[in-house]
C-alpha positions in Angstrom: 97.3 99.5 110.4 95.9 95.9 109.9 96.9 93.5 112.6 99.2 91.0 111.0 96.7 87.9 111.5 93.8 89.6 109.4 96.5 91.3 107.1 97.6 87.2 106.1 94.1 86.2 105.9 93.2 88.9 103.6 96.3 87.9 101.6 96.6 84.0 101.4 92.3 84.5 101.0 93.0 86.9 97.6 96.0 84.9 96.8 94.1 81.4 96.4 91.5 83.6 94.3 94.1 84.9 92.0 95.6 81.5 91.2 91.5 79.5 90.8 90.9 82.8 88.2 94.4 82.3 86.7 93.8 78.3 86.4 90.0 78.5 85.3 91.1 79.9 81.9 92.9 76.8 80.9 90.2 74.5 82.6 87.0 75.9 81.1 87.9 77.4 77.4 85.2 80.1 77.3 86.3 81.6 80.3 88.6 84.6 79.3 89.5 86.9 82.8 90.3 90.6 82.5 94.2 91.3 82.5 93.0 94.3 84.6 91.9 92.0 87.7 95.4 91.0 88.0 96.2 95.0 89.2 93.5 94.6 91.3 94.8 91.5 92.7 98.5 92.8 93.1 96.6 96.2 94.5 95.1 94.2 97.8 98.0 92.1 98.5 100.6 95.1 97.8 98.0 97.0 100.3 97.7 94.3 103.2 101.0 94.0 103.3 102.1 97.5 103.5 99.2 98.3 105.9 100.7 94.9 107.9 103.9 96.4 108.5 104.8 98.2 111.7 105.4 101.7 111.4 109.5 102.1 112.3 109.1 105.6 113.6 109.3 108.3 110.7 112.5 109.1 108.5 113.6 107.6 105.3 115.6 105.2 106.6 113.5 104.1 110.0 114.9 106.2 112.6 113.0 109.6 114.5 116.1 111.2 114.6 116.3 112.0 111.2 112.6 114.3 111.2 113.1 117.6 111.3 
């Protein structure tokens, strides 16, 4: 579990990245970024958020009672 302050650092931080490597390709013509660091990108965020989010207590649908 990340605590929710770091978890929005790490995002807005990786976010602001995202967009200058998205932007530089129009900006400097030579530049040519790998499709794959988008997954990458999409990986962290996806990951900080779901590690962000408090754990509701176990079954599909958020409730203990439903564990068996």
């Amino acid at each position: 579990m990340l605590p929710r302050p770091l978890a929005s650092a790490i995002i807005v931080l990786v976010s602001v990245i995202w967009a200058a490597n998205f932007v530089l390709q129009f900006i400097v013509p030579e530049y040519h970024p790998d499709v794959t660091l988008n997954g990458v990108f999409m990986a962290i965020v996806g990951g900080a958020l779901a590690l962000s989010r408090k754990d509701s207590g176990g079954g599909p649908h958020g409730r203990k009672d439903d564990a068996p």
